[in-house]
MIKOLTOR-819432 format. One record per atom (N, C-alpha, C): atom name; residue number from 0; x, y, z. Coordinates in pm, whole numbers. Layout:
<nodes>
name resi px py pz
CA NUM X Y Z $
...
</nodes>
This chain:
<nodes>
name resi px py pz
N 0 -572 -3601 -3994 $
CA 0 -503 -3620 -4118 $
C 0 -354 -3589 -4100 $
N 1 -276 -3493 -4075 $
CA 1 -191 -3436 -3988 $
C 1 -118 -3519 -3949 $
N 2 -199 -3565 -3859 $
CA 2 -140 -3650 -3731 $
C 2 -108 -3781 -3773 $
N 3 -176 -3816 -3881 $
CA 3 -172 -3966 -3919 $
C 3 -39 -3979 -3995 $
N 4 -37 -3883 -4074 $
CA 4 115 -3859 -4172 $
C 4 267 -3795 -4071 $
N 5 249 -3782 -3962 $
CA 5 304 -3785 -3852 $
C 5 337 -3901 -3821 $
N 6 226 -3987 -3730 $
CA 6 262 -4094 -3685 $
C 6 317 -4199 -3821 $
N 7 326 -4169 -3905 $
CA 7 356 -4266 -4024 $
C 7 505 -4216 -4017 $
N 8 556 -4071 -4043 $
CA 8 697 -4048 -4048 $
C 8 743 -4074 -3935 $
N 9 709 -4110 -3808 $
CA 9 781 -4165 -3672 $
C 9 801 -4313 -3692 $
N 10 671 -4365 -3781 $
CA 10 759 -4498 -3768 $
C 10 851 -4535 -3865 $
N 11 860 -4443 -3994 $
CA 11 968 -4438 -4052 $
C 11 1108 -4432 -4054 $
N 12 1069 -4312 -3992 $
CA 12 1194 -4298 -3919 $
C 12 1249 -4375 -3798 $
N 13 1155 -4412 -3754 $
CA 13 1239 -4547 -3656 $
C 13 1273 -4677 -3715 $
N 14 1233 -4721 -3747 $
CA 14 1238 -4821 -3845 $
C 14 1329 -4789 -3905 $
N 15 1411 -4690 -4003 $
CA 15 1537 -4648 -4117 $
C 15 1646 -4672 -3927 $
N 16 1626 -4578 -3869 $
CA 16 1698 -4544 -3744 $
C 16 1784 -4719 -3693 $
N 17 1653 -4800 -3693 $
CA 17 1684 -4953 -3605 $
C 17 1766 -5039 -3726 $
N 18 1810 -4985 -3887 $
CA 18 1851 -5041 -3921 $
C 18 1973 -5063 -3957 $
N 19 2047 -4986 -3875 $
CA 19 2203 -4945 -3792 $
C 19 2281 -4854 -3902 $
N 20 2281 -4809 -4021 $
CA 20 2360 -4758 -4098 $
C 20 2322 -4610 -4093 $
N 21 2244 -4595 -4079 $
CA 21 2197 -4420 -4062 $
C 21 2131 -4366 -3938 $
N 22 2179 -4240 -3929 $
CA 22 2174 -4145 -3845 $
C 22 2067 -4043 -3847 $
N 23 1977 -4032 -3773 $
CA 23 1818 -3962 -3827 $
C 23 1887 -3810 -3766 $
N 24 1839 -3702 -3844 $
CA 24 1904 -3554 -3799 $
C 24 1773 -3512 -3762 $
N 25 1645 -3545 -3826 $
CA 25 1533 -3515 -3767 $
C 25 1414 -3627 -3765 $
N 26 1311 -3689 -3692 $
CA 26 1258 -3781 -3694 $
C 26 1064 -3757 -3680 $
N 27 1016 -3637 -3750 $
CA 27 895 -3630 -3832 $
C 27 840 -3605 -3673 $
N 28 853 -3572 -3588 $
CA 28 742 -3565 -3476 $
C 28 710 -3439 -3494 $
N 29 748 -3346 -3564 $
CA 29 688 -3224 -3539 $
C 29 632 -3167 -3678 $
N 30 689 -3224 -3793 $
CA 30 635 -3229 -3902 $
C 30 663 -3343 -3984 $
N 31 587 -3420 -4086 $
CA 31 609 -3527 -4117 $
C 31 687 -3504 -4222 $
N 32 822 -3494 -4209 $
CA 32 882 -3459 -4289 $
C 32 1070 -3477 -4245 $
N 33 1144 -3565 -4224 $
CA 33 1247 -3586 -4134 $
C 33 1385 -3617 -4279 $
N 34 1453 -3598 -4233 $
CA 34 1632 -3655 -4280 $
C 34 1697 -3720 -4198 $
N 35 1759 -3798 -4285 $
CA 35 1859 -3904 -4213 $
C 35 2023 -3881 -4326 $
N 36 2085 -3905 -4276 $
CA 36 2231 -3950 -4307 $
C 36 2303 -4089 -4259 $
N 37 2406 -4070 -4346 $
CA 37 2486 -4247 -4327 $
C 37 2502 -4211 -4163 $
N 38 2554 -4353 -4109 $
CA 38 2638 -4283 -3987 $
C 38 2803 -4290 -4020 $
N 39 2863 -4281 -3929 $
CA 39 2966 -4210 -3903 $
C 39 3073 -4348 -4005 $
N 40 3005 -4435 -3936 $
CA 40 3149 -4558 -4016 $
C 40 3090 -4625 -4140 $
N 41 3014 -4580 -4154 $
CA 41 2968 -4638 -4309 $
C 41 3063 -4590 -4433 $
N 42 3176 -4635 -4501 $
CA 42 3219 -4596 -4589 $
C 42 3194 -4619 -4750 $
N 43 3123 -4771 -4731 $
CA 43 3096 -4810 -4888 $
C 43 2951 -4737 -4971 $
N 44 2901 -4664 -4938 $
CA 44 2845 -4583 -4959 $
C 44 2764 -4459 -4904 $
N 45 2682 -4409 -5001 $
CA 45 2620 -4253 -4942 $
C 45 2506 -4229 -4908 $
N 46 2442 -4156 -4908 $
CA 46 2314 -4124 -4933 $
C 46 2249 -4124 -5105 $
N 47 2370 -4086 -5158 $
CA 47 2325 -4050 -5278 $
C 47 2276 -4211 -5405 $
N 48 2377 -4341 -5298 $
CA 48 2382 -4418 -5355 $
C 48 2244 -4502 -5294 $
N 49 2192 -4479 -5169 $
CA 49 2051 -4542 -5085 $
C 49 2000 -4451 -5218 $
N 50 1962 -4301 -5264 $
CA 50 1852 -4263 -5310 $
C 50 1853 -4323 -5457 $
N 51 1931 -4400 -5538 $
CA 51 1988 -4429 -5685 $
C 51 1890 -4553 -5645 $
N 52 1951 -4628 -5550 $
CA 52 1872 -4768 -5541 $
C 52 1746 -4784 -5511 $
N 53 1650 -4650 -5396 $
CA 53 1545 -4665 -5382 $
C 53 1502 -4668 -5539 $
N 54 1554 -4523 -5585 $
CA 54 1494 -4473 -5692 $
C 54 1435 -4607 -5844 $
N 55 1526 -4687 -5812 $
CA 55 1553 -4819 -5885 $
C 55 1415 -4916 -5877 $
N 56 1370 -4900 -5722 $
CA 56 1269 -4997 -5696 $
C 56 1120 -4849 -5695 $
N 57 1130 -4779 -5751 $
CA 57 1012 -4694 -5741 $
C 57 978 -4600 -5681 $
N 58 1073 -4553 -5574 $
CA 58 1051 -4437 -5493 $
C 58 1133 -4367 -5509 $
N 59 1058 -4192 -5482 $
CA 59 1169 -4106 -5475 $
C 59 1215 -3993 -5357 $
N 60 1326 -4076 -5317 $
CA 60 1356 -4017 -5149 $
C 60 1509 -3927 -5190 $
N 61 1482 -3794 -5212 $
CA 61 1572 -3739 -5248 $
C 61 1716 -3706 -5173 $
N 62 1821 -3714 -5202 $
CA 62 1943 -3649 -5163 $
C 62 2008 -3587 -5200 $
N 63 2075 -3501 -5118 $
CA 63 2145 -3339 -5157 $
C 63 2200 -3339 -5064 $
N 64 2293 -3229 -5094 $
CA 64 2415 -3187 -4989 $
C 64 2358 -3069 -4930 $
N 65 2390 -2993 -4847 $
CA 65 2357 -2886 -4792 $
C 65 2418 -2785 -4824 $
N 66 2361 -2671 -4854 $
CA 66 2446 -2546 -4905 $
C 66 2544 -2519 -4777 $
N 67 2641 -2401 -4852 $
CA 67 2743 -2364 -4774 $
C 67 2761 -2350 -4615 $
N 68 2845 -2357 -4552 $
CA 68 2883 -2357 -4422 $
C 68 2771 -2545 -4343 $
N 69 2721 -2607 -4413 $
CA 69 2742 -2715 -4395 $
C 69 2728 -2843 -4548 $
N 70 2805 -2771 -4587 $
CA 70 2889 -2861 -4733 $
C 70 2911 -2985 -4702 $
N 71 2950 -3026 -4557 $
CA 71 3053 -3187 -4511 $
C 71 2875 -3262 -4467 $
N 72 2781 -3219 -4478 $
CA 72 2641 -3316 -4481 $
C 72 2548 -3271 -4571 $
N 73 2522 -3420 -4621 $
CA 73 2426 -3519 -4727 $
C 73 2319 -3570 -4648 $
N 74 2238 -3551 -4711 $
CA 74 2077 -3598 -4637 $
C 74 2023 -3657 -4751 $
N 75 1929 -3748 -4701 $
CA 75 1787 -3824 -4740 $
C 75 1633 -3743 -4674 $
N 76 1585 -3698 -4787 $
CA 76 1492 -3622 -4729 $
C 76 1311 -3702 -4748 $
N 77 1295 -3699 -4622 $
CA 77 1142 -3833 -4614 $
C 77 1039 -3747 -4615 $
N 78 966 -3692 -4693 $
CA 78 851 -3626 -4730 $
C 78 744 -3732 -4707 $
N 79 647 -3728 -4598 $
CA 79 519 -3792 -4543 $
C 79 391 -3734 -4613 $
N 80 366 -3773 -4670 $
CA 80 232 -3693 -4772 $
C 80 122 -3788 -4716 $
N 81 -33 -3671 -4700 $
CA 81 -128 -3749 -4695 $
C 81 -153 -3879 -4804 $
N 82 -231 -3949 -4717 $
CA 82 -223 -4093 -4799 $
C 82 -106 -4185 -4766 $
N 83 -3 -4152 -4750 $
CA 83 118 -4224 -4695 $
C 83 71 -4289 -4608 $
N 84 2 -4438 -4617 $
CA 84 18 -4546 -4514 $
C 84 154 -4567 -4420 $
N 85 103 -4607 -4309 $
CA 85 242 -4707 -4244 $
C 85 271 -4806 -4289 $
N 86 186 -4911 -4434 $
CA 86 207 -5042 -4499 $
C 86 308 -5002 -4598 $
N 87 263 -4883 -4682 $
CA 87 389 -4778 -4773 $
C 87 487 -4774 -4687 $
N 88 519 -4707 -4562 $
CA 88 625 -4711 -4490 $
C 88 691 -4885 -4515 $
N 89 629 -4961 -4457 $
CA 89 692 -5082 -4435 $
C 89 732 -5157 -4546 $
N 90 656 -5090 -4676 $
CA 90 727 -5146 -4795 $
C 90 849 -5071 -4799 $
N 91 841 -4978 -4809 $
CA 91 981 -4892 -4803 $
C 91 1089 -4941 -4736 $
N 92 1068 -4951 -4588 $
CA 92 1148 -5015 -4552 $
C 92 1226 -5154 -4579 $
N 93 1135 -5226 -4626 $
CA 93 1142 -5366 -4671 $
C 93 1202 -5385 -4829 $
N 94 1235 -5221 -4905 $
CA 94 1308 -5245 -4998 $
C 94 1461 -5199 -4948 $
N 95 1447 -5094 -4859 $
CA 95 1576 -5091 -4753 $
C 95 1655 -5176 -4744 $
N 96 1564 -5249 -4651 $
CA 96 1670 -5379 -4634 $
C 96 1698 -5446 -4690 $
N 97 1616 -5460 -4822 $
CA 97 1699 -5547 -4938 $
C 97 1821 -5466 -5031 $
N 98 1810 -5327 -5038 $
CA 98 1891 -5288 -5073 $
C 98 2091 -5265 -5005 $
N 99 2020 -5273 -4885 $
CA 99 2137 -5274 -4810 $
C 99 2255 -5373 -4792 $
N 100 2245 -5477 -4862 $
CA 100 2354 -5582 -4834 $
C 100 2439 -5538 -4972 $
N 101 2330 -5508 -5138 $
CA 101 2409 -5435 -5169 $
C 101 2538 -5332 -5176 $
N 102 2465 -5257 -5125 $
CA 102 2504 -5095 -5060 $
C 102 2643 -5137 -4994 $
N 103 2645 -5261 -4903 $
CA 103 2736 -5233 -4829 $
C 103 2850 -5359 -4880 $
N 104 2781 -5375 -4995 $
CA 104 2922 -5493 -5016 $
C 104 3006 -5428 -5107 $
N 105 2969 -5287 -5159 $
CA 105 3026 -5223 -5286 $
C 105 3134 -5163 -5222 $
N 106 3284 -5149 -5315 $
CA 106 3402 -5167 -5229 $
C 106 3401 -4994 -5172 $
N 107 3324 -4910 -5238 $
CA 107 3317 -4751 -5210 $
C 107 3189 -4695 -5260 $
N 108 3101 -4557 -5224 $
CA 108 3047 -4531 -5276 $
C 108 3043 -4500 -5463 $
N 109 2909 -4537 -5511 $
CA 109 2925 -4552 -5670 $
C 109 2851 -4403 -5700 $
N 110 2784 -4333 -5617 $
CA 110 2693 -4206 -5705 $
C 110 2781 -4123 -5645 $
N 111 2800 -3981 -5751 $
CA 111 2888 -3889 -5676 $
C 111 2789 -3814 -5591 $
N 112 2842 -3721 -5481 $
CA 112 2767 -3631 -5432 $
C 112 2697 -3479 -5536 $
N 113 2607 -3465 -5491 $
CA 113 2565 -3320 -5575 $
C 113 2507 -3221 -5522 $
N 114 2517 -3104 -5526 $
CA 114 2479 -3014 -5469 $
C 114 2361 -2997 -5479 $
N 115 2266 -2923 -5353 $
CA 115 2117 -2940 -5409 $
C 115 2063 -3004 -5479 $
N 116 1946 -3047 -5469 $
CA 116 1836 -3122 -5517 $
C 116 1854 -3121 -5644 $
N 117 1850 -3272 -5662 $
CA 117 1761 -3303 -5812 $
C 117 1731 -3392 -5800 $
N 118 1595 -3438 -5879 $
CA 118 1521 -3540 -5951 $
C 118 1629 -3623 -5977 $
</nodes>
């Protein structure tokens, strides 16, 4: 059971990883449970603006900033819960990539950043 919600956040996370805009900080092999961030040259948006749009199509993949002494990173946090198919993964992904031409045609990010978690 474990293992299955494992191998589901590895292919998640590879899959978010192969789709060139973000940067995985951790990738679920040791718990199914990983973050990613923009990468480095992505300017037209955030994390905060991927979690507004998932949130839009039905999921909720939260983002937050990190408390003090690392304030300058924003994460997407991928919670693998039993039951989490790899077909759930691939829908996910597959709203990703529709969200992303969005995302990246907007002239700057639109959600502000926020400290810690929220709904």
């Amino acid at each position: 059971m474990h293992q299955a919600s494992r191998d589901t956040a590895l292919h998640l996370s590879s899959g978010l990883a192969a789709l060139g805009p973000f940067r995985l900080i951790t990738d679920g092999s040791e718990l199914p449970i990983f973050a990613a961030t923009t990468a480095p040259d992505v300017t037209s948006f955030t994390v905060f603006d991927v979690a507004r749009g998932l949130r839009e199509r039905g999921w909720l993949v939260p983002a937050y900033t990190f408390p003090a002494d690392r304030t300058d990173l924003s994460v997407l946090r991928f919670v693998i819960r039993n039951g989490f198919s790899h077909d759930l993964a691939s829908l996910l992904l597959d709203d990703l990539v529709r969200l992303l031409p969005c995302l990246q045609a907007q002239a700057a990010p639109v959600v502000e950043p926020q400290a810690g978690f929220h709904h």
